[in-house]
KELOKE-87697 format. One record per residue (C-alpha): residue number from 1; residue in one letter; chain; x, y negated, z. Coordinates in steps of 0.001 Angstrom, whole numbers, plus 500000, padded with zeros to 6 digits. Layout:
BEGIN
(NUM "A" "A" (X Y Z))
...
END
This chain:
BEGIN
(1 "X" "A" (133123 612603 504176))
(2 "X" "A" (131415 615190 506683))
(3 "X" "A" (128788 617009 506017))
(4 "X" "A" (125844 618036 507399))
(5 "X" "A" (123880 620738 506844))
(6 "X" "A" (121472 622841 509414))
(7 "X" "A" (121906 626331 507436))
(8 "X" "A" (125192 627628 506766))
(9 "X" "A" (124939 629135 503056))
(10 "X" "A" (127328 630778 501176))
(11 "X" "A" (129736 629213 498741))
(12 "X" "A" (131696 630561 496263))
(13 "X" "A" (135057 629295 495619))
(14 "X" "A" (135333 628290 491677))
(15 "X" "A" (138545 628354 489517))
(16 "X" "A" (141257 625182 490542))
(17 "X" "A" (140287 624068 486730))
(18 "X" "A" (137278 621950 486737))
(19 "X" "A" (134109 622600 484579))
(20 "X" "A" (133582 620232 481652))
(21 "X" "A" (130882 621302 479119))
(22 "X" "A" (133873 619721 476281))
(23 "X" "A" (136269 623266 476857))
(24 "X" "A" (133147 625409 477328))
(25 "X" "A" (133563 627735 474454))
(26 "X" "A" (132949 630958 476493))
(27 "X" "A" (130384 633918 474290))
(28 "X" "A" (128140 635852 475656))
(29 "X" "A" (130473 638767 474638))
(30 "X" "A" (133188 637405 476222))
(31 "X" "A" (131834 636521 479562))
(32 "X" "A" (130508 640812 479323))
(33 "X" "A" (134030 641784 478072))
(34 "X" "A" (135396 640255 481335))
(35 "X" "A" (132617 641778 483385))
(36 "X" "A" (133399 645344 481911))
(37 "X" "A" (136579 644502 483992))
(38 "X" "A" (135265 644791 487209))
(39 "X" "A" (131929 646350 486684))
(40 "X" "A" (130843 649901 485784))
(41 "X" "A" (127812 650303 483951))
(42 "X" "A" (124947 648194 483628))
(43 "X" "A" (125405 647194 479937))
(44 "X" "A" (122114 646280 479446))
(45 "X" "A" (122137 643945 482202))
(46 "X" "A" (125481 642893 481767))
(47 "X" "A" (124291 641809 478206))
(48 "X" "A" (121295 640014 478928))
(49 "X" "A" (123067 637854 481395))
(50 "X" "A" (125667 637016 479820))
(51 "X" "A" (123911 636134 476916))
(52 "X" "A" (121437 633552 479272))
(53 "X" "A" (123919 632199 480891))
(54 "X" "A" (126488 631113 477875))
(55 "X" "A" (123095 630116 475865))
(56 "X" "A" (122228 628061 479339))
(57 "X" "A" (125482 625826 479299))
(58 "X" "A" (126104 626007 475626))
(59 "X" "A" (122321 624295 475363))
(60 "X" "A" (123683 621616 478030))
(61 "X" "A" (126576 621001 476060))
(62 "X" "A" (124704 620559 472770))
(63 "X" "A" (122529 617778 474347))
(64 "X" "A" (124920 615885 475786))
(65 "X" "A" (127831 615935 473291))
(66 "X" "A" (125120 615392 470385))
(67 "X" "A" (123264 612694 472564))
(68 "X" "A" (120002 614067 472172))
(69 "X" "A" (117385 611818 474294))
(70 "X" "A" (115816 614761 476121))
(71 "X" "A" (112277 613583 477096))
(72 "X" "A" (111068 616829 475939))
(73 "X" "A" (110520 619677 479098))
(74 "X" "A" (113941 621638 479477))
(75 "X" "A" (112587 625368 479360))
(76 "X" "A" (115512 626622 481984))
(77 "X" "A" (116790 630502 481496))
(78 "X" "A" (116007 631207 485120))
(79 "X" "A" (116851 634858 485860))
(80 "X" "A" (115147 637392 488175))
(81 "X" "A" (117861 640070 488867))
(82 "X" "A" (115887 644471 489974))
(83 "X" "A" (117934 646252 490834))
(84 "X" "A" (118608 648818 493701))
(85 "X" "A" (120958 648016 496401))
(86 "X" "A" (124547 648562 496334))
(87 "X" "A" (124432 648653 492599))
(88 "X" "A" (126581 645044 491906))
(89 "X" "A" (124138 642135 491523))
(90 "X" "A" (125607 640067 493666))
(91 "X" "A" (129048 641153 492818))
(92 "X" "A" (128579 640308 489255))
(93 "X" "A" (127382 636854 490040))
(94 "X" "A" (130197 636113 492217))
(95 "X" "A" (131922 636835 489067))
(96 "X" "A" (130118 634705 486583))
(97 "X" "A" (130644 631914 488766))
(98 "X" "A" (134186 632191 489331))
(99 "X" "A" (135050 632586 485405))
(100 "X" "A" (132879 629887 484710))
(101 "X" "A" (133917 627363 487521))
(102 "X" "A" (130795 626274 488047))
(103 "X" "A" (129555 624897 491558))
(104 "X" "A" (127955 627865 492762))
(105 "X" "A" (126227 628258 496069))
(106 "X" "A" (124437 631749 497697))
(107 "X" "A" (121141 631947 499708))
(108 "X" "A" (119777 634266 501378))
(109 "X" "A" (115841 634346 500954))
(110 "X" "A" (115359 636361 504225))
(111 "X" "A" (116223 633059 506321))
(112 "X" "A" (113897 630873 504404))
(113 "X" "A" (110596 633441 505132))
(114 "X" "A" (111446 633666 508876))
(115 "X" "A" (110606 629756 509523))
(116 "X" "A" (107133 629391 507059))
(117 "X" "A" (107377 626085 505313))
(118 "X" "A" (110915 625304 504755))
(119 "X" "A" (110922 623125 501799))
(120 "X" "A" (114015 620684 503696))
(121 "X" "A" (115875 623950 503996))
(122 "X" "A" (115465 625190 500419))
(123 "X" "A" (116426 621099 499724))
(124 "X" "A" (119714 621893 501832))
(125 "X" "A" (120726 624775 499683))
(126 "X" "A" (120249 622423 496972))
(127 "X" "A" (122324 619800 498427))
(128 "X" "A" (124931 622493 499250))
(129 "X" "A" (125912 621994 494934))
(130 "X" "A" (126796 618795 496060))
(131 "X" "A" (129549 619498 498383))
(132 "X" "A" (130655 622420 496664))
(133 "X" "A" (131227 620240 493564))
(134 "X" "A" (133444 618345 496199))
(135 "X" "A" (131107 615459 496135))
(136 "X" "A" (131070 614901 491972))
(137 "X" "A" (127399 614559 491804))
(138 "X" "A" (127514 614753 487509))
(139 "X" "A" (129075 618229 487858))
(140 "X" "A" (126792 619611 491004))
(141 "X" "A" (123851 618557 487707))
(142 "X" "A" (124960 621620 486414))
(143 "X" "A" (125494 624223 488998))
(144 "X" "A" (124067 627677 489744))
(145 "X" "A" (121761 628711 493320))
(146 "X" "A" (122069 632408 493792))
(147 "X" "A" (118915 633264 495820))
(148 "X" "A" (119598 637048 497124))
(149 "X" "A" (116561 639256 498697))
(150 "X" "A" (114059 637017 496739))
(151 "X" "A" (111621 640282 497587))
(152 "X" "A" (111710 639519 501025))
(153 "X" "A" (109470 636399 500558))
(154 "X" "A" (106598 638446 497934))
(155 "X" "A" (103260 638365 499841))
(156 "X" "A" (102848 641400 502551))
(157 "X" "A" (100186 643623 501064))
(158 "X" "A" (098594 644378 504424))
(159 "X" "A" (098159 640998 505789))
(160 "X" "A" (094880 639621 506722))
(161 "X" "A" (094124 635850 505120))
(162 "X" "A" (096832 634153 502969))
(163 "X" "A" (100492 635096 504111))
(164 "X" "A" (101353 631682 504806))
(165 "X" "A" (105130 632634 505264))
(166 "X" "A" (106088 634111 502405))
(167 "X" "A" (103860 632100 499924))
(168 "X" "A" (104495 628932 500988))
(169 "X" "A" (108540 629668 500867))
(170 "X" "A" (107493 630488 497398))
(171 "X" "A" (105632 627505 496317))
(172 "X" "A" (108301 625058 497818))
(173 "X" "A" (110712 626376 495358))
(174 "X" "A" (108327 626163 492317))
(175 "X" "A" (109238 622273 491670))
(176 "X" "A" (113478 622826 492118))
(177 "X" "A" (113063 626026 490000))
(178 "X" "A" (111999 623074 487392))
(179 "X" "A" (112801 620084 487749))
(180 "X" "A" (112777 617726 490620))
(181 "X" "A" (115110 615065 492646))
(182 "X" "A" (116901 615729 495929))
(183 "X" "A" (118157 612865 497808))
(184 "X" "A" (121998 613911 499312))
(185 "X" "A" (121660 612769 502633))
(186 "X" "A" (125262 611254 503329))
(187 "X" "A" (125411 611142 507480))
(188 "X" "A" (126936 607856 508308))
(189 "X" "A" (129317 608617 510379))
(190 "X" "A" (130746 610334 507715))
(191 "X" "A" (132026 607027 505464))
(192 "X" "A" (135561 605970 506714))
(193 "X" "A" (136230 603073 508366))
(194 "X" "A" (138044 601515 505661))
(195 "X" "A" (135877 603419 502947))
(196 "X" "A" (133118 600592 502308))
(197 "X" "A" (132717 597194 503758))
(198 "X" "A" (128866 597370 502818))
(199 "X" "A" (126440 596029 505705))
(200 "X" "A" (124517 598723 507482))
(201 "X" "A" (121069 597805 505710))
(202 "X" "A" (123140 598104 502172))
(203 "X" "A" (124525 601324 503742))
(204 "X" "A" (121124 602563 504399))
(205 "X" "A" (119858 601669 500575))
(206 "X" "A" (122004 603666 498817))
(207 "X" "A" (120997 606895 497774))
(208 "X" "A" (122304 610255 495994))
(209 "X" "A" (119693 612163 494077))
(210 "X" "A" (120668 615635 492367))
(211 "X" "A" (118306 616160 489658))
(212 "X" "A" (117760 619810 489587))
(213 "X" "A" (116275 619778 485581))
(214 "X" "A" (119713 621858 484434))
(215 "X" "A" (120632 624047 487657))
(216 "X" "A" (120249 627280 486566))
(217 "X" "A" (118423 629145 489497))
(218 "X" "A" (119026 633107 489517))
(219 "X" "A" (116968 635505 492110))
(220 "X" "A" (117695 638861 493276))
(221 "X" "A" (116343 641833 494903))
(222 "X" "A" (115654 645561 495259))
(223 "X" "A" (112018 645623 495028))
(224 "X" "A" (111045 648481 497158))
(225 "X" "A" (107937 649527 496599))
(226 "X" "A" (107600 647886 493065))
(227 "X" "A" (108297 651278 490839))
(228 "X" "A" (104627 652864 492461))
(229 "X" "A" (103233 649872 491211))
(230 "X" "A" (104363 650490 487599))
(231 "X" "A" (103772 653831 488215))
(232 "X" "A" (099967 653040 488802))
(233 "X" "A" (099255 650987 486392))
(234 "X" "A" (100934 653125 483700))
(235 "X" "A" (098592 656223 484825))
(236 "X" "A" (095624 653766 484366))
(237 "X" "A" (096667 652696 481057))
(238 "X" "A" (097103 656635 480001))
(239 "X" "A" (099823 655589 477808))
(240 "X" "A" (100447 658416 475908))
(241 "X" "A" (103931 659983 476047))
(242 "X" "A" (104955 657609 478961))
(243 "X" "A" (102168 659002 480818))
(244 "X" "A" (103320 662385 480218))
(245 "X" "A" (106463 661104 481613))
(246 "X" "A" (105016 659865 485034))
(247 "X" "A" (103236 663236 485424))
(248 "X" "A" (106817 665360 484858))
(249 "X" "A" (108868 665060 487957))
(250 "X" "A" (111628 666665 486694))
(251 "X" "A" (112010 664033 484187))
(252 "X" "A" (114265 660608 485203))
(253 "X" "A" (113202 657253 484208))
(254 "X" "A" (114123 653904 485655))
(255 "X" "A" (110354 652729 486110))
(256 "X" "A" (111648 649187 486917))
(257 "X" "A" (112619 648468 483316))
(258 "X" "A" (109366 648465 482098))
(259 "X" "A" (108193 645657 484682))
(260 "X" "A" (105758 642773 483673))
(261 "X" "A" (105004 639722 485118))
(262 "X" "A" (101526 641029 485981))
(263 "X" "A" (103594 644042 488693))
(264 "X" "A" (105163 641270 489874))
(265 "X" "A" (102358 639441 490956))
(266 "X" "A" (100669 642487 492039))
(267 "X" "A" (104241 642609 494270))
(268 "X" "A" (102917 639475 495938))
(269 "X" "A" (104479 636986 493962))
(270 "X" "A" (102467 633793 493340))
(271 "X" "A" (101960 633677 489299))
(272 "X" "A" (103610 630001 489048))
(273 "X" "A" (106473 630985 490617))
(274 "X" "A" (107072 634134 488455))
(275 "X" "A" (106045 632362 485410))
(276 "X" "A" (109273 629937 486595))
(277 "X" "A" (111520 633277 485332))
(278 "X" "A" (111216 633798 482220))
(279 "X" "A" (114290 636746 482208))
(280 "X" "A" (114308 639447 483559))
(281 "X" "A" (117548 641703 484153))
(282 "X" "A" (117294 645135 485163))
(283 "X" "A" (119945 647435 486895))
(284 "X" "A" (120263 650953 486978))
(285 "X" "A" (121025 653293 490104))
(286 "X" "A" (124471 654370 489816))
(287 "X" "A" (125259 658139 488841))
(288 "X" "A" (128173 660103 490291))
(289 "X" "A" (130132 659500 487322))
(290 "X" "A" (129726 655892 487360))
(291 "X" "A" (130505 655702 491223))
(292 "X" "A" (133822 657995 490672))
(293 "X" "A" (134323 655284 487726))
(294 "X" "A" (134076 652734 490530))
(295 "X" "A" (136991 653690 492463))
(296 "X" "A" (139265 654756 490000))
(297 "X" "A" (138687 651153 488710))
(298 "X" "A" (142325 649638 489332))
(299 "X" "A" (140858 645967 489930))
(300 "X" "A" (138377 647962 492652))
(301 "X" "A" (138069 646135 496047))
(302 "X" "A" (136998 648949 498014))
(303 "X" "A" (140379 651136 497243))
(304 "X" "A" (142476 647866 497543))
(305 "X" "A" (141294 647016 500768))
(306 "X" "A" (141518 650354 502216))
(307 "X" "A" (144845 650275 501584))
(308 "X" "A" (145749 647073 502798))
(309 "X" "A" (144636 648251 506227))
(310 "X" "A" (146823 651058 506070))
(311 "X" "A" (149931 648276 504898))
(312 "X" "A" (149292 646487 507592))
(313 "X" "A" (151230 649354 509681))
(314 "X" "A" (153659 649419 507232))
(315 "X" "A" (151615 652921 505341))
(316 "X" "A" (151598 653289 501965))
(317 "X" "A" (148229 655449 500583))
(318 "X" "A" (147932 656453 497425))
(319 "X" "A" (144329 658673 496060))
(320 "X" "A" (144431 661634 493959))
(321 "X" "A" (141909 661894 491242))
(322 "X" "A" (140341 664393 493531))
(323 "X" "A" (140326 662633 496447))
(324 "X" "A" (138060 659922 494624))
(325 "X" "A" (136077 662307 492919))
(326 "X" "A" (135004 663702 496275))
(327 "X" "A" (134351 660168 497955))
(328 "X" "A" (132042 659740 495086))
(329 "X" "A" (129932 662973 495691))
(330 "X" "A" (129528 662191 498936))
(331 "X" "A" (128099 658461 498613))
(332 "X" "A" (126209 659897 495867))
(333 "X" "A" (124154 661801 498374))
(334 "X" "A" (123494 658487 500760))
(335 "X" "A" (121693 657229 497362))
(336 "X" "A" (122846 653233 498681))
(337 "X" "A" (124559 652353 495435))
(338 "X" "A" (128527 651670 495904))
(339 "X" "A" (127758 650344 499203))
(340 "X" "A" (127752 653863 499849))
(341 "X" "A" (131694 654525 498850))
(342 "X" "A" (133411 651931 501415))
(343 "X" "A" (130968 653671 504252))
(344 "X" "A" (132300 657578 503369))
(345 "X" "A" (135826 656052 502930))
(346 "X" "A" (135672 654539 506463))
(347 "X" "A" (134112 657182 508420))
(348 "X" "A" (136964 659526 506360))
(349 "X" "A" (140215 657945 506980))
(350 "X" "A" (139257 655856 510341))
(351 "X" "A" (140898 659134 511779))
(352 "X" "A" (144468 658512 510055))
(353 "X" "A" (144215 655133 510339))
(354 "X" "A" (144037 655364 514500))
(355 "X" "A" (146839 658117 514905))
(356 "X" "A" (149260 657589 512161))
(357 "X" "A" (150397 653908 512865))
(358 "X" "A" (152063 655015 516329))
(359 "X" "A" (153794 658279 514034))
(360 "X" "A" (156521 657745 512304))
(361 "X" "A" (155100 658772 509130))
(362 "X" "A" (155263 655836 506197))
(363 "X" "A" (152985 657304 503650))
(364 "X" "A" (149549 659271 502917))
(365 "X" "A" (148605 660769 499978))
(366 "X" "A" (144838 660836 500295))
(367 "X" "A" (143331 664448 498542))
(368 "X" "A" (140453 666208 498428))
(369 "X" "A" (141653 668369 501167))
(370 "X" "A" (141850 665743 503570))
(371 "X" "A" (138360 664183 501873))
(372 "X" "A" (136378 667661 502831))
(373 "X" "A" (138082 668185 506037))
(374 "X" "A" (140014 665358 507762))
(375 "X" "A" (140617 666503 511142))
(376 "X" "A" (141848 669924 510233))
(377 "X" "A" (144220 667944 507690))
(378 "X" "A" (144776 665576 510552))
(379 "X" "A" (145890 667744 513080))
(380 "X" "A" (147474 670004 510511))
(381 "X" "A" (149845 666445 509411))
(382 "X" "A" (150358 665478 513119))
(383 "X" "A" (151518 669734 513967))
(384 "X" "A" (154202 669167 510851))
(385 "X" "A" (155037 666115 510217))
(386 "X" "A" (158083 667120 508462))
(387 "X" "A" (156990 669227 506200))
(388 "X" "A" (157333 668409 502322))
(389 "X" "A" (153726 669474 501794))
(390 "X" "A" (153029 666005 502380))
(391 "X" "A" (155577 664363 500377))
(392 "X" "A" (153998 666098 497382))
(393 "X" "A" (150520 665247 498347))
(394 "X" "A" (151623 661565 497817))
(395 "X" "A" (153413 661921 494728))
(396 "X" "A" (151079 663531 493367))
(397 "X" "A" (148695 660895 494106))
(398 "X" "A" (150877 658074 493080))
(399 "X" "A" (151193 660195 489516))
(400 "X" "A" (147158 659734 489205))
(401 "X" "A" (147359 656766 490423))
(402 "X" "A" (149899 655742 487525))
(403 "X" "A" (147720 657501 485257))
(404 "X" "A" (144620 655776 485869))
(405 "X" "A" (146616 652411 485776))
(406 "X" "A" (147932 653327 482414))
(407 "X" "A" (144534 654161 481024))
(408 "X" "A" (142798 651124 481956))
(409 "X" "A" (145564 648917 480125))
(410 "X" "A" (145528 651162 477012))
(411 "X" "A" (141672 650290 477176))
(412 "X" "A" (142371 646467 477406))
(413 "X" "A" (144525 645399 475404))
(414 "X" "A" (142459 642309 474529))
(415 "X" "A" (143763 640772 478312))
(416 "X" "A" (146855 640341 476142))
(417 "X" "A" (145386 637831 474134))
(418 "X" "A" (146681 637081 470687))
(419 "X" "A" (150053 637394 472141))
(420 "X" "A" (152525 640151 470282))
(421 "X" "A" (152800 641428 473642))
(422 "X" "A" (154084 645179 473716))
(423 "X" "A" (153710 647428 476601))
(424 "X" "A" (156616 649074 476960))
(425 "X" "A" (157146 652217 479226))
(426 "X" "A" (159714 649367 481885))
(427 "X" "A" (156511 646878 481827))
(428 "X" "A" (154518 649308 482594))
(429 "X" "A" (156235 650607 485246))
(430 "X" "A" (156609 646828 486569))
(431 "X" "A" (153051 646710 486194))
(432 "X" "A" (152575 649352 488729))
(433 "X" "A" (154986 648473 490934))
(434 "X" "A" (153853 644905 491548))
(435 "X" "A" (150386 646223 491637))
(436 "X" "A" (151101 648913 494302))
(437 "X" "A" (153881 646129 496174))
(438 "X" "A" (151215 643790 496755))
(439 "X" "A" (148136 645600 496794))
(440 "X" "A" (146978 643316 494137))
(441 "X" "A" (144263 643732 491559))
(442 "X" "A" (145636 645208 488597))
(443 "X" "A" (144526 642180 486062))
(444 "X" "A" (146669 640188 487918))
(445 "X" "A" (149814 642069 488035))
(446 "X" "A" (149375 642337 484237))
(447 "X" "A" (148903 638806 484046))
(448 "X" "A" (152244 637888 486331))
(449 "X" "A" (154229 640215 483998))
(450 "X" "A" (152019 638730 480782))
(451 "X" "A" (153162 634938 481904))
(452 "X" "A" (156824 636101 482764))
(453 "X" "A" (157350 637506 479101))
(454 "X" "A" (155206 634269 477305))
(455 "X" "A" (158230 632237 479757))
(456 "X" "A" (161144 634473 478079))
(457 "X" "A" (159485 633668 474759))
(458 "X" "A" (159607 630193 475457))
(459 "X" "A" (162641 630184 476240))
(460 "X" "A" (163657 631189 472626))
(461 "X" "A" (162075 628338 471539))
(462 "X" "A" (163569 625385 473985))
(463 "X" "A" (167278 627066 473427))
(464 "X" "A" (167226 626740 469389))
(465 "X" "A" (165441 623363 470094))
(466 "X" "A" (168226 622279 471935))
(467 "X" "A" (171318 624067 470810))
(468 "X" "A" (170004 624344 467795))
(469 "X" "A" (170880 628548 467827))
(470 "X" "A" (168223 630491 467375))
(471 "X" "A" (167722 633844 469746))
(472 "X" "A" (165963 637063 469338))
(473 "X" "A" (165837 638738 472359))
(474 "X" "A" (165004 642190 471741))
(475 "X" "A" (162187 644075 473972))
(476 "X" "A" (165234 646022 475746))
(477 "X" "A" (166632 643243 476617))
(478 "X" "A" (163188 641449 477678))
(479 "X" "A" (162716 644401 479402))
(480 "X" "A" (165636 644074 481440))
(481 "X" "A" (164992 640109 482270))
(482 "X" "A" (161782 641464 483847))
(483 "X" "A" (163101 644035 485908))
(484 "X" "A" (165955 641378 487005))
(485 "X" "A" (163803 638248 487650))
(486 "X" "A" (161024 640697 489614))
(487 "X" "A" (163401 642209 491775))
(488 "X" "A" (165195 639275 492330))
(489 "X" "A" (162259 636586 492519))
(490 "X" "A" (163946 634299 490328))
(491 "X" "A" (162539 632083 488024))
(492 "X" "A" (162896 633076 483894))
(493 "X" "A" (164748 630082 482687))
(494 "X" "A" (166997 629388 486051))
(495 "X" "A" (167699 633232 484913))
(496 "X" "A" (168253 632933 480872))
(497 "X" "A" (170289 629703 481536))
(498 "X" "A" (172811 631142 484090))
(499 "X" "A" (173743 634483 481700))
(500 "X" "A" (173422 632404 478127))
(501 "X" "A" (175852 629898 479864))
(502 "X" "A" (178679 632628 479317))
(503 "X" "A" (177714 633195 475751))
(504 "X" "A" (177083 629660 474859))
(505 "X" "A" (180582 628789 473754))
(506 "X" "A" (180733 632699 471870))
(507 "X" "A" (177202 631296 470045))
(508 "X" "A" (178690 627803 469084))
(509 "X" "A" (181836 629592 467867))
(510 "X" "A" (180148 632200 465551))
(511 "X" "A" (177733 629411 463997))
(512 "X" "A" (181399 626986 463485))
(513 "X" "A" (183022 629318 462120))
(514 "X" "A" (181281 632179 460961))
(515 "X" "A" (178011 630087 459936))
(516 "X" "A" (176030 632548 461992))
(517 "X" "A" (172930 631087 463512))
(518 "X" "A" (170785 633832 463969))
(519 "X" "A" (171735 636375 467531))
(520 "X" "A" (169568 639218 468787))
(521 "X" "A" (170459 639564 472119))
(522 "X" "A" (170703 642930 473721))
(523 "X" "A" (170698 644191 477168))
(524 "X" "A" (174733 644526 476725))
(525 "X" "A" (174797 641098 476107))
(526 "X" "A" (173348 640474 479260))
(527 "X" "A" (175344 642399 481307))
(528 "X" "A" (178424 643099 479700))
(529 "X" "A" (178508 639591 477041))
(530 "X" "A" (182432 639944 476441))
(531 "X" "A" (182043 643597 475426))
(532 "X" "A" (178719 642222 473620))
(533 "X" "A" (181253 639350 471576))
(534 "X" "A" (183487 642573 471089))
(535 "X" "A" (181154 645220 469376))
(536 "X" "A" (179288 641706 467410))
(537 "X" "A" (183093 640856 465875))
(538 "X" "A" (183186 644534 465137))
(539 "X" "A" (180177 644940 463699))
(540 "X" "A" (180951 641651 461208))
(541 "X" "A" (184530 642770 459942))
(542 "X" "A" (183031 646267 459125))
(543 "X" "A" (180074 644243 457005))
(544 "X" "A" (182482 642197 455327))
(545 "X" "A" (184802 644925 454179))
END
């Protein structure tokens, strides 16, 4: 089928597993324990949407599995998302929709205020859950429409008569924010010839209608301009100690958290379409700390990426704790949220990243020095290239590098599961190096070593099952299968079946004759398994006398 569409919006691609409301088990603490992953800060946030969002689908799920005739009005959850810019509302709902496979689809507000009364296009964005779902209308039912810069379309202040624009953008959206049908328009050329055999006029007939009673809408914006409102109306309330506050400059306080619906309206937001969000999520500007937090954040894009461009020429970078500590001070000052950090980072190392590909010079340690002063550091590399200054610079910043990756784990161990899964000095070093190989997010180098070791495990299992011998390998030895498999890219049971094919017949002949069933394997065992049968003989005879 082709689509058709006249506005290109955003999709996010889901998880290959498809959403069914039967495995949706997911708690609101778990959806903000796997946001704490990625996101710094913003607990309060974090916790209120997580918390609408599981209650959201989890409602869904109750009506349908208990087969609850819903005549009643659905209230939806829809959220309204202040925040500053740069400070990870989008981010964190290109998150949400990833873990929860959901069709979800992006808009951008700003295009639908430019062209006045765009009800078809909002209907498009709509439709857009349709293809995203890859044409399964039941699960685009249940889908989520990000609309970013929702601001954009509140009423202009200064303009004289109605602000047809903006309003009217507003008021198209108040019915799909509800409840209303959208007819997918399927283009006809898009059926294949051998696809239907209707007639034309049948062709014509049918019709696609998305229901839009459970999409769960979510808005999002900076809201310049919105804190003097609150500020205003708290001086005219004289509210006591918070109007003490609003006097005393010196004093910080995120105004936007104590927004009403009335601000909002006072924003130039028609009062039916705010009363169609009935949450509210509030984000905080991000502190130094929190931005230094950011990048030393192993699953961090911004650091990732940077280096990738660097790989590309075949440089490896590594940052010192310094060197981030720095970048964060510096987009700090820019006060444009974490938007701020890639900016600093580029205009920084845009130098070394012209000049040192045609060097011969194969890796960077990034440090403060070279954060406060690039070109001298620059032209002081590119005078000595030779010199072991800059050898140390990088280990050095592959040591705090290692550091911070050892940290985070020690911080979440709950990505292990329920699995008896020990981190061992070897796993963690295989940890870092497939993390710092492939310039990978750090969750998912744990989880490649994570599923290699649950494979060695199972392994265990399918040998006693078939052999009927039961074997312990011990964490050296596990250890060692890791390292082997990694380095060699080979597969864990093509692996384990090759080197237990030389102790099988050792195995068969301790449990015939010596009614042993039980072997721990060691790493000798694996490398060495005749001097392995040796020392196990040994160690028998000296138990028996």
């Amino acid at each position: 089928m082709i689509k058709s569409s006249r506005i290109k919006f955003e999709k996010i691609s889901i998880s290959k597993a498809s959403f069914s409301f039967e495995s949706f088990k997911l708690k609101p603490v778990e959806l903000e324990d796997y946001l704490d992953e990625y996101i710094v800060g913003q607990k309060e946030a974090k916790a209120i949407i997580s918390t609408k969002i599981c209650t959201h689908f989890h409602k869904i799920k109750f009506i349908i599995n208990e087969r609850i005739d819903d005549h009643s009005e659905f209230i939806k959850n829809n959220i309204l998302i202040i925040g500053p810019t740069g400070v990870g509302k989008t981010y964190m709902m290109k998150l949400i929709a990833k873990k929860l496979g959901v069709p979800f689809v992006k808009g951008d507000a700003t295009k639908f205020s430019e062209t006045g009364y765009v009800g078809g296009d909002i209907e498009d964005l709509i439709r857009e859950l349709y293809w995203e779902a890859n044409g399964d209308l039941e699960k685009a039912h249940f889908g989520i429409i990000f609309l970013d810069e929702i601001d954009k379309i509140a009423s202009a202040g200064e303009t004289i008569g109605p602000d047809v624009s903006r309003t009217g953008v507003q008021r198209a959206l108040l019915k799909p924010l509800e409840e209303t049908n959208i007819e997918i328009k399927i283009p006809q050329e898009g059926y294949g010839v051998f696809e239907f055999h209707e007639t034309s006029e049948k062709r014509r007939k049918k019709k696609l209608i998305l229901n839009t009673k459970y999409v769960l809408f979510i808005a999002s914006g900076a809201f310049q301009g919105l804190e003097e409102i609150i500020k205003k109306r708290l001086k005219k309330q004289n509210m006591g100690f918070i109007s003490d506050i609003v006097v005393k400059e010196d004093i910080k306080l995120n105004y936007l958290k104590l927004t009403t619906p009335e601000d909002l309206v006072t924003y130039g937001f028609e009062r039916e379409f705010v009363g169609r969000f009935p949450v509210i999520a509030i984000f905080d500007p991000l502190t130094e700390e929190e931005l230094f937090s950011i990048l030393s954040n192993p699953n961090n894009p911004i650091i990732l990426n940077k280096k990738r461009d660097f790989k590309v020429y075949g440089i490896d970078i590594a940052f010192t704790d310094g060197a981030l500590q720095e970048i964060a001070k510096l987009a700090y000052k820019e006060n444009t949220g974490a938007r701020a950090l890639s900016r600093v980072m580029e205009k920084i190392l845009v130098l070394f990243e012209r000049v040192l590909p045609s060097k011969s010079i194969k890796y960077l340690g990034i440090t403060k020095e070279i954060i406060k002063d690039p070109e001298g550091s620059l032209a002081s590399i590119l005078n000595s290239p030779r010199n072991f200054k800059w050898k140390e610079d990088y280990l050095k910043a592959l040591e705090d590098e290692k550091k911070r990756v050892e940290s985070y784990i020690n911080k979440k161990t709950h990505l292990f599961g329920d699995e008896k899964f020990e981190l061992t000095s070897k796993r963690l070093n295989l940890i870092f190096e497939i993390y710092k190989g492939k310039d990978i997010e750090l969750n998912k180098a744990l989880e490649e070593v994570l599923f290699l070791w649950k494979q060695i495990k199972n392994y265990e299992k399918t040998f006693e099952r078939k052999k009927g011998i039961k074997l312990v390998f011990t964490e050296e030895s596990i250890d060692f299968i890791l390292e082997e498999v990694i380095k060699k890219d080979w597969g864990i049971f093509a692996y384990c079946e090759k080197v237990m094919s030389r102790l099988e017949y050792i195995f068969n002949y301790m449990k015939d004759v010596l009614e042993e069933n039980v072997f721990h394997i060691t790493p000798l065992a694996l490398k060495k398994p005749n001097k392995y049968l040796e020392n196990y003989l040994k160690e028998i005879k000296s138990q028996e006398r």
